[in-house]
N, C-alpha and C positions, 0 to 999 in steps of 0.2 A: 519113692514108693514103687512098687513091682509092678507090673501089668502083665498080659498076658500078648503074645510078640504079635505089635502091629505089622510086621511084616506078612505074616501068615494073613494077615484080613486086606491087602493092597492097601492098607493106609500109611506106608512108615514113609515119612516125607526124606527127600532125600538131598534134601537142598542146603541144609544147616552145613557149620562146621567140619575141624576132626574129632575123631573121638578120642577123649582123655581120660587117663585112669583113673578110677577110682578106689577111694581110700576107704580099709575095713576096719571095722570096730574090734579092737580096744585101737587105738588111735589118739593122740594129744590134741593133734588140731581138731578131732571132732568135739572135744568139750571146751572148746574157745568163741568168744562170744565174739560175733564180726563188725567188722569196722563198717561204719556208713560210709553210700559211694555218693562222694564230693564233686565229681569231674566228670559228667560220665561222655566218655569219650570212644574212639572205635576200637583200642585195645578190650573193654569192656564187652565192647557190642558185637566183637568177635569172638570173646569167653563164653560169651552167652549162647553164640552159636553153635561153637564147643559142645557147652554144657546141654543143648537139644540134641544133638547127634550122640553124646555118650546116650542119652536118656532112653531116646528110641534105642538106638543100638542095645542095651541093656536086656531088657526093656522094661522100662518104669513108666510111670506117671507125673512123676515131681523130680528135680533133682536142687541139690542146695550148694550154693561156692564152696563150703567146705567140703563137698564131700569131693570135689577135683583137687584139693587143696588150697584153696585161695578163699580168703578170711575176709570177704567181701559180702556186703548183705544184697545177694542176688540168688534167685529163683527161675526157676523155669519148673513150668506145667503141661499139663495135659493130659487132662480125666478122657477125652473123647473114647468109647470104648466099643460103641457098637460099631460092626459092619458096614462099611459104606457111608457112614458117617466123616463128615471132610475133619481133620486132624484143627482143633484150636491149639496152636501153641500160646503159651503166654509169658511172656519175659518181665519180670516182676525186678525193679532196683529200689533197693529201699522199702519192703513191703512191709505193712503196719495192719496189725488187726483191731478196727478204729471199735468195734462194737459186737458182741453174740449174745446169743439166744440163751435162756433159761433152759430150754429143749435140749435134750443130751442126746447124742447116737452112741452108737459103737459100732465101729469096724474091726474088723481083720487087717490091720496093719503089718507091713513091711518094709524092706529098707533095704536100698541098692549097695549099701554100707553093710548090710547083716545078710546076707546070700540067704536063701531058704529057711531063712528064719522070721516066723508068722507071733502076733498075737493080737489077742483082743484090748482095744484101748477106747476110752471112754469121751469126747468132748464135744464143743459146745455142736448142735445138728447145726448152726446158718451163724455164717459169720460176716463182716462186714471190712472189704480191707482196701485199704489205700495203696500206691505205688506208684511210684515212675516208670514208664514205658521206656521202649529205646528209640522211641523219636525223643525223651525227656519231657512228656506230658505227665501231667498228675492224674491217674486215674482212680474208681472207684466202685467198686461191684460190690453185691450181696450175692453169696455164694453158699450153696447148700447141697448136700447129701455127698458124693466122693470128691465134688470139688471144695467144701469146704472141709474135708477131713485132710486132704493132699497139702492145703495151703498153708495148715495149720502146722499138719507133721515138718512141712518145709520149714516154716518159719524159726521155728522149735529150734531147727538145725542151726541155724542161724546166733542162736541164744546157748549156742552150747550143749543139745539136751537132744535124746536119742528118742523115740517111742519106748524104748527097753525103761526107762527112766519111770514113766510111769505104771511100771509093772511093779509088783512084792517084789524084795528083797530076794528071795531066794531062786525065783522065776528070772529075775535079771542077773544072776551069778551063773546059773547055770548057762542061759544064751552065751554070755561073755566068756567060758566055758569054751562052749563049743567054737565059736569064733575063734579064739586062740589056735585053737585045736585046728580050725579050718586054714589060717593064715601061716601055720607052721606046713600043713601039706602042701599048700600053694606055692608056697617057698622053697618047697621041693621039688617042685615040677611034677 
């Protein structure tokens, strides 16, 4: 998901990874459902570090293994958004959404996969998610208002499935549309 550039507010931490590219929609790997991580080992807990430095550098809020291309169910976070507020990063392996809310939000969603491209998407407002840290602890949070809409969108990523997915038909032809259309200039330099 997008944010608006930590760097401008002195929070962009500078300590993660490199930054790896990211992959734009229409894309194959983005609709592949990812393997569970079995091993998790420091190749892993390096990608992950990776995967914070594209994020900030981006800059988003969430980013998912698919969208650097690697088909591994791994997340990273970070709703932190006000000013002077210290950056939580969150490294999620394996993250499981165990429980949510009957309470529905809606956000303005986006997607470091979909550049400049915004819509409204509807899910649960408080979710409940498990996951492995990268010491290999099992954690466990209840999470609400942009962090539980980030975790979600992330996770989605994971399952194959884009925010554009739960838009009408015609609304998601047209993004994928213009995406094409972006990924053909890009390619141009």
């Amino acid at each position: 998901m997008c944010k608006p550039c930590l760097r401008q507010m002195g929070a962009c931490p500078t300590w993660f990874g490199m930054k790896r590219p990211i992959i734009y929609h229409p894309d194959p790997r983005l609709k592949k459902t990812c393997a569970a991580v079995d091993d998790l080992n420091d190749d892993l807990r390096s990608l992950a570090d990776d995967m914070l430095a594209t994020m900030y550098d981006a800059p988003g809020v969430g980013l998912a293994a698919p969208q650097v291309g690697v088909l591994s169910r791994l997340v990273v976070l970070d709703c932190v958004k006000e000013q002077g507020e210290t950056p939580r990063p969150l490294v999620m392996f394996n993250p499981q959404i165990v429980a949510a809310s009957e309470e529905l939000s809606t956000y303005e969603e986006g997607c470091l996969s979909l550049p400049e491209q915004f819509a409204d998407v509807t899910r649960p407002a408080e979710v409940e998610v498990t996951w492995i840290d990268r010491n290999g602890k099992e954690q466990r949070e209840g999470m609400r208002g942009l962090w539980a809409t980030c975790v979600q969108h992330e996770i989605d990523h994971l399952e194959g499935k884009l925010f554009i997915d739960y838009l009408k038909p015609l609304r998601r032809q047209m993004l994928t549309r213009k995406m094409v259309k972006f990924k053909r200039e890009f390619a141009r330099g």
